[in-house]
Structure formats: C-alpha cells, structure tokens
C-alpha positions as CSV (number, residue, x, y, z in Angstrom):
1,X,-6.2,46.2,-17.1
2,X,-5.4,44.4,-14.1
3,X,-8.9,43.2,-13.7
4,X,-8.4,41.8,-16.9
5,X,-4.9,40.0,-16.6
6,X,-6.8,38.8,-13.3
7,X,-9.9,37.4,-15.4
8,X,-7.5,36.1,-17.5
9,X,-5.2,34.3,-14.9
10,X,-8.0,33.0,-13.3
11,X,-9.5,31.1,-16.9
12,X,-6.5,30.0,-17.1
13,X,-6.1,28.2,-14.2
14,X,-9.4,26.6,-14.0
15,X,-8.6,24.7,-17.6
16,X,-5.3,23.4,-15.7
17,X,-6.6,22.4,-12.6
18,X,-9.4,20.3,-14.4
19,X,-6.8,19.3,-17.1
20,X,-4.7,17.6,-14.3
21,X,-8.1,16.5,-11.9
22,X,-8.9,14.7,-15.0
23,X,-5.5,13.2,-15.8
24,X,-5.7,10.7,-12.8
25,X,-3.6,12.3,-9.8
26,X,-4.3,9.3,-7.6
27,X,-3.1,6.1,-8.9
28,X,-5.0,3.1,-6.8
29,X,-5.0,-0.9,-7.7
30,X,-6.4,-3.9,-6.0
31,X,-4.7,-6.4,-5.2
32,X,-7.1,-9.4,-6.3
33,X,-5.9,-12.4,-4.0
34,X,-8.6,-14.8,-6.3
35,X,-7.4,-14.2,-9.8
36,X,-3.5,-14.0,-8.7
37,X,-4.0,-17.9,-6.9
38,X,-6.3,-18.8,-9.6
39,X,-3.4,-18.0,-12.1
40,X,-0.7,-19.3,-10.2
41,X,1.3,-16.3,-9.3
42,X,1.7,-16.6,-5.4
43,X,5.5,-17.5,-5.1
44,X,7.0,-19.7,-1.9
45,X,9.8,-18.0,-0.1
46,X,9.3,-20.5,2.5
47,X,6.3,-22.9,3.9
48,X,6.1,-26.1,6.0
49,X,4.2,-27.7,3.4
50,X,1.8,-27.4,0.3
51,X,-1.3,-26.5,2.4
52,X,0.0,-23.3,4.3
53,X,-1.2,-20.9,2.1
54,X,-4.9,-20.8,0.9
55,X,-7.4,-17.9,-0.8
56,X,-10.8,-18.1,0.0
57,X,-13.6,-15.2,-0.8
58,X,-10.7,-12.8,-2.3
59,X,-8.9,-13.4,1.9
60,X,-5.4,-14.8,1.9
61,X,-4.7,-16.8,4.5
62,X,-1.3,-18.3,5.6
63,X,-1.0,-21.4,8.2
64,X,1.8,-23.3,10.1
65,X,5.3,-21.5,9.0
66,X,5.1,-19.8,6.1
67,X,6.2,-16.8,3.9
68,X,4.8,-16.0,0.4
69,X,5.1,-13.2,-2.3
70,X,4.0,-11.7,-5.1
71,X,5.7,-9.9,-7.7
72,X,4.1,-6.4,-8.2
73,X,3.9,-7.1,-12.3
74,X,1.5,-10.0,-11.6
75,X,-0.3,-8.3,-8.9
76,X,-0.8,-4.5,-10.2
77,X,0.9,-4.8,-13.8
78,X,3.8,-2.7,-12.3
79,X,7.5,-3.9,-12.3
80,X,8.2,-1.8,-9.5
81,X,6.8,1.2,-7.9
82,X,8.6,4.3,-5.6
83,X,8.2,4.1,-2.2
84,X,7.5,8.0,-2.6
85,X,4.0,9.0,-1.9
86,X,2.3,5.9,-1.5
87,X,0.1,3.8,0.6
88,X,-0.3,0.2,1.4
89,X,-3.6,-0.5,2.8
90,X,-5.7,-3.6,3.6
91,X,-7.3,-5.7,6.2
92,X,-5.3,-8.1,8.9
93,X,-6.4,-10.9,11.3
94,X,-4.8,-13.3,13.1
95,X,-6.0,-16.6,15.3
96,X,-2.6,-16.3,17.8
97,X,0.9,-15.0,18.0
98,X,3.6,-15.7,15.5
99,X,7.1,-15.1,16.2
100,X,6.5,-12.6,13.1
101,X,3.5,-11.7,11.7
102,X,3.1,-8.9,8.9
103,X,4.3,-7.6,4.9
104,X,7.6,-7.1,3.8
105,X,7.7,-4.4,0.9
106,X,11.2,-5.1,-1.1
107,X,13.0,-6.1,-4.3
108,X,14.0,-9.5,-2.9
109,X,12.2,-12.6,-2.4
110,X,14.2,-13.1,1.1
111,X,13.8,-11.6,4.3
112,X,14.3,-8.4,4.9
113,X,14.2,-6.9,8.0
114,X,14.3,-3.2,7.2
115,X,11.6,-3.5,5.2
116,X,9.4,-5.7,6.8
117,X,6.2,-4.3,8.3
118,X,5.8,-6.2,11.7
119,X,2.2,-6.3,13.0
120,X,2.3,-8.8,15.8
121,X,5.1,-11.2,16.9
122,X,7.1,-12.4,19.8
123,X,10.8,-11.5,18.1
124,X,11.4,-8.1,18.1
125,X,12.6,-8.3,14.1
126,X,11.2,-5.8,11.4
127,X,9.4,-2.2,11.5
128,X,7.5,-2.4,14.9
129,X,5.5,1.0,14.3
130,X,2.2,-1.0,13.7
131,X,0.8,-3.2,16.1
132,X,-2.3,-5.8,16.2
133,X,-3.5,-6.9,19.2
134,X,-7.2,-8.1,18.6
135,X,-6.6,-11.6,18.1
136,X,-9.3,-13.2,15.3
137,X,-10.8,-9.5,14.9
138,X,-10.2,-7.7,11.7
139,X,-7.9,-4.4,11.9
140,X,-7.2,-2.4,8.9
141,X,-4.1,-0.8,8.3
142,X,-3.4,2.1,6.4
143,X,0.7,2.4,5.9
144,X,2.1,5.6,4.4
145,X,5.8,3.7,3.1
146,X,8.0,6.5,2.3
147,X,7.4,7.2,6.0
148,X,9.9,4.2,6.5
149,X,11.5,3.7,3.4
150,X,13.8,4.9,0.3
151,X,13.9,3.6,-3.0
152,X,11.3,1.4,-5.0
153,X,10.2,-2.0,-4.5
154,X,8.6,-4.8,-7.2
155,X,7.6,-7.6,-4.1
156,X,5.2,-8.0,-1.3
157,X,5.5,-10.7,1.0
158,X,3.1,-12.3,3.4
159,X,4.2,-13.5,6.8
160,X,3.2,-16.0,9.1
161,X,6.8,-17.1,10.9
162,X,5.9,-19.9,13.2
163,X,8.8,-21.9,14.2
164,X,8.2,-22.6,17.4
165,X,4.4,-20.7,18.3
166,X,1.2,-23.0,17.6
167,X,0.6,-24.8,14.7
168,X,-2.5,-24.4,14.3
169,X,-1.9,-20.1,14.1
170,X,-3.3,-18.3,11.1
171,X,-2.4,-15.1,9.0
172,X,-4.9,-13.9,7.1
173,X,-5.3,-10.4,4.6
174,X,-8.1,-9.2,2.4
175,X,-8.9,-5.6,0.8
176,X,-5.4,-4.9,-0.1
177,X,-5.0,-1.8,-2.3
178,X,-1.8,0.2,-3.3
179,X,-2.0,4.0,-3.7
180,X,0.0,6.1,-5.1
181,X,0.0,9.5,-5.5
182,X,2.8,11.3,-8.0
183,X,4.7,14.5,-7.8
184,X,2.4,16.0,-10.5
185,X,-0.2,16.6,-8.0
186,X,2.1,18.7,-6.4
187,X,1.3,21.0,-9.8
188,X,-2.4,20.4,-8.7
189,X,-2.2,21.5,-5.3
190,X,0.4,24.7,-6.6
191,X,-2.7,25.8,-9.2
192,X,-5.2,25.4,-6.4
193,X,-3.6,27.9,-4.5
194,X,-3.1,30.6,-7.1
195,X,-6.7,29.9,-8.2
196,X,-7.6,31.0,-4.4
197,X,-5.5,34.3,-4.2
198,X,-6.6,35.1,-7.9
199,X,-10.3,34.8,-6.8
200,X,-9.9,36.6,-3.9
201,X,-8.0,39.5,-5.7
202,X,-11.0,39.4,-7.9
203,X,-13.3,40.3,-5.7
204,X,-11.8,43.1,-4.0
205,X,-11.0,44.6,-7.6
206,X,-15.2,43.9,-8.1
C-alpha cells in the first residue's frame, strides 16, 4: 500500500513540476536601446544639450552632463515591477571619471540617491557596492536589487553626472536585460524536493 501511495505521490509530482517548468518561472526582457530611441521613448531628466545622449548598434551612450530614463512600460511593457527577486544585468564602459556614473532604479524621474547604483564617480553619492575601474573596457554587471532595495520601481535612469570632470567623458550601456523570478518558483523548488525524498523512498521500498 505504501509502495503504491509512493508511486502515486511521485506521478503526481512529476505532472506539477513540468506544469510549473512549463509555465515560465523565469521572467527575462531586453531592454532594446534601438527601437526605444527610434520611437522616441528616452526621457531628459537633465542634459547639457541635445547631443548628450546617442544609440548606436543597440549601445546607449551618454556624453557631457547628462541623465536620461526610461519608463519600464515603454521599455519591457511593465508599469512597474517588485524589487523582490530580480536582476538587472548589462554591459558598462566608460572613457573617464564622472562625478557619478551608473542606474538609478526608482518611481521618480529625479535623483535619487538610495536608489542609485553608483559604478564609478568622484562624489561619494548613491549605492557604492559596484565598482568599475577599467576605463574604455567593457564590465558587465549582474545586480540582484532586492539585495538593496524594498518596494517596486517603473524607471531606470542612465547617468553620466559631469559638472565639473572632462567634457569630452562618456557613459555607455548595451545588453541590458531585467530578470525576474516570482514567488511561484518557490512552489517549484518545494515539489523538487519532495520529488527527491519520494524517489529515494522508492527505491529502498524496491
């Protein structure tokens, strides 16, 4: 009887294990710089003119003094998303030292220091926990947000704060995806389990 119940159990949780596999645990988007400037969706916060933000092979690139977002609807078809379980990754370069040079993940179009991701800078402003020191090399980061922050967020800005460094200094980001994993997987990772202590009851009852 037990060996049944077992056989049973274990059926069972194979059919919901692949039921939620094949659900989609792992949300991912790209973030398609080309398409969002092509349609007009990067919004100012601030820039020393018209020219300091450009995209060029699917790479954003910021010059001078600027600050730029994106609204997460236009980018991902989101209006917001939990900072719970998910990752912002993508590709970073820069041609000198800003005063601030990074994201900022928030609901506002203004600055935000507690939620601003600062990868290289002279002010000590902003979440210092990444750091980029290979000046016009590529680095990718891979930044696990609920490690940092609470809440949800619908914006993603792009910094190059120059004010008083170099001009000519450049900020530039390419491959930027945003993954999220949701609390069903916990379910997943629960079945998993069961499906290992079930098989290995199994075979001392064979």
């Amino acid at each position: 009887m037990k060996l049944k119940f077992l056989k049973a159990a274990f059926t069972s949780l194979i059919i919901i294990s692949s039921s939620i596999a094949n659900a989609g645990i792992v949300n991912q988007w790209d973030v398609d710089f080309t398409a969002l400037d092509d349609a007009g969706k990067f919004n100012v916060f601030y820039a020393q003119d018209t020219t300091a933000m450009s995209v060029d092979n699917d790479i954003l690139t910021l010059e001078k003094n600027s600050w730029y977002y994106l609204n997460l609807s236009d980018a991902i078809g989101e209006n917001s998303l939990d900072f719970s379980n998910t990752r912002l990754s993508f590709d970073f370069m820069t041609s000198g030292t800003p005063e601030i040079g990074g994201v900022q993940t928030s609901n506002t179009n203004s600055h935000s220091i507690n939620e601003t991701f600062n990868l290289i800078g002279t002010q000590d402003w902003g979440i210092d926990s990444y750091s980029y020191s290979d000046i016009n090399q590529w680095v990718h980061f891979d930044i696990n947000l609920d490690e940092y922050l609470s809440g949800d967020f619908s914006r993603i800005m792009f910094i190059n704060d120059c004010d008083k460094c170099i001009n000519s200094n450049t900020a530039s980001f390419k491959n930027m995806t945003i993954t999220q994993v949701p609390e069903s997987s916990t379910i997943a990772i629960f079945a998993l389990g069961l499906l290992g202590l079930v098989s290995r009851k199994m075979k001392k009852k064979a």
